[in-house]
C-alpha positions in Angstrom: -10.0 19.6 4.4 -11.3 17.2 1.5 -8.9 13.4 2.2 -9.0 11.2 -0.3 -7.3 7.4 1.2 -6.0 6.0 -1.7 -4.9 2.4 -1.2 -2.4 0.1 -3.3 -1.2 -3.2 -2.8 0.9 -2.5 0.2 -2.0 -1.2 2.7 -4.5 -3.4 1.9 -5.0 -3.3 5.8 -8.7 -2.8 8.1 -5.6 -1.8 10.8 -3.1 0.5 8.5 -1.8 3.3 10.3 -3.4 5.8 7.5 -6.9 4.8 8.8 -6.3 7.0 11.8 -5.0 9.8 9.4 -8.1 10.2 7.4 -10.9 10.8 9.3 -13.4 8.5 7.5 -12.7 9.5 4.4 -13.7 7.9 1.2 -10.8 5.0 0.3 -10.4 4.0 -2.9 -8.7 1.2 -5.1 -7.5 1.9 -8.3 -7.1 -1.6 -10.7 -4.9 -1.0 -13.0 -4.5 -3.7 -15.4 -1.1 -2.1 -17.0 -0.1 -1.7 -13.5 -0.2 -5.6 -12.2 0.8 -6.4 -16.1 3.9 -4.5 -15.7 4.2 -6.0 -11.9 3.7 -9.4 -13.5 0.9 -9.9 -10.8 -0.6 -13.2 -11.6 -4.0 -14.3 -11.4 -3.5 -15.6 -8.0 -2.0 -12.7 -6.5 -4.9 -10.8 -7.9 -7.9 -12.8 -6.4 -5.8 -12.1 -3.3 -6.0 -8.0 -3.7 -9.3 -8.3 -5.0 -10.7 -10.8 -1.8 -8.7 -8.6 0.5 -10.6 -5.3 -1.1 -13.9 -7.0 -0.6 -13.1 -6.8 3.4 -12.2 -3.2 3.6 -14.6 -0.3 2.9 -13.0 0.7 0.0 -14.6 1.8 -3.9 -13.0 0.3 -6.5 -12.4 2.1 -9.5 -10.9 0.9 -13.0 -7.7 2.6 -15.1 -4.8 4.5 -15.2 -3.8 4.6 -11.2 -2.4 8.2 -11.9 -5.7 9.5 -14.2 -8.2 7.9 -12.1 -6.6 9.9 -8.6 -6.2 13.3 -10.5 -10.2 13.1 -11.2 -11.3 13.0 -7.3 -12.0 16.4 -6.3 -10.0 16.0 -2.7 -7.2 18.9 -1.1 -5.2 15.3 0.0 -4.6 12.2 -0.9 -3.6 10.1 2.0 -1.7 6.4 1.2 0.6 4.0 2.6 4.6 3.7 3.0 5.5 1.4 0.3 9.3 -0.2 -0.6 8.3 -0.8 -4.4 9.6 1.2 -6.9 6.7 1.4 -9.2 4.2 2.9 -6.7 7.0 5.2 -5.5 7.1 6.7 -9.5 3.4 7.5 -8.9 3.6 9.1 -5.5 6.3 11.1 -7.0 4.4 11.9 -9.9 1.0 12.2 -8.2 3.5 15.0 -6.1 4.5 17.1 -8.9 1.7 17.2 -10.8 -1.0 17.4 -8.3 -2.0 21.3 -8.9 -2.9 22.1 -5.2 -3.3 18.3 -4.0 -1.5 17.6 -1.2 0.2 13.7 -1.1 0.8 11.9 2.5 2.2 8.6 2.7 1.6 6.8 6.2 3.9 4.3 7.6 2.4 0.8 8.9 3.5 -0.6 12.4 6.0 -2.9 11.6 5.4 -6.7 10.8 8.3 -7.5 13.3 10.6 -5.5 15.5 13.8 -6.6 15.0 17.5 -6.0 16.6 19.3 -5.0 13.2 18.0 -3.7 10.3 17.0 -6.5 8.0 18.5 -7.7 4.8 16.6 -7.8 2.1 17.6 -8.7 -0.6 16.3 -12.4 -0.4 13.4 -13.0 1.2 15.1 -16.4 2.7 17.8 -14.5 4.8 14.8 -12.3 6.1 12.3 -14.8 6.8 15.2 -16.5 9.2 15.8 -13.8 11.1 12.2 -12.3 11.4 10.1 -15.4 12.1 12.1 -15.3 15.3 10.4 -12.2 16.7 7.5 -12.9 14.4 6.8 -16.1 16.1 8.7 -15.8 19.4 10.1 -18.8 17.4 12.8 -20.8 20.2 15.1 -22.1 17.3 13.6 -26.1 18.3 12.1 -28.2 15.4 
């Protein structure tokens, strides 16, 4: 079967999970400047996708995320778990409109195993409880 791996901002990983899924298939980045517009992805946190890209054997293409995935001839597109909203719209999307093309998303190992599941609504609360387990942090200054 024809894979495509499709990365986004939230597998930008040598170690992802989906890597194992896809058989060497080719991966490919989509930068969508509407996308990280509508994000509000500033130019910091775009040198950071774009250095992490240059580490990963990846093609990068330019455009509509959506358009640019329709055009590769593959049966699936393989891609990573993701919380955010806006990539979930385009899975779901990518999913209805796909005409054949079959959409996996791939869970990461977790970044911490933790007791309860986490809050996370702030990032503060979070951060106290995982950099425990993260860390094997003892609670001493």
């Amino acid at each position: 079967m024809n894979k495509l791996v499709w990365l986004h901002e939230d597998c930008l990983n040598a170690a992802h999970n989906l890597f194992t899924h896809a058989d060497n298939s080719r991966a490919v980045f989509v930068w969508d400047d509407a996308y990280m517009r509508a994000m509000h992805f500033g130019l910091k946190r775009r040198v950071f996708i774009y250095e992490s890209l240059c580490e990963l054997p990846v093609d990068i293409y330019s455009g509509d995320m959506l358009t640019v995935l329709f055009e590769f001839p593959a049966a699936e597109i393989i891609t990573g778990k993701t919380p955010n909203p806006a990539l979930k719209k385009i899975m779901q999307n990518l999913r209805q409109e796909a005409h054949g093309k079959k959409l996996t998303a791939i869970a990461d190992a977790p970044f911490v195993q933790m007791d309860a599941v986490p809050d996370l609504r702030r990032f503060f609360k979070y951060w106290n409880k995982a950099k425990k387990h993260a860390f094997l942090y003892d609670g001493r200054p």
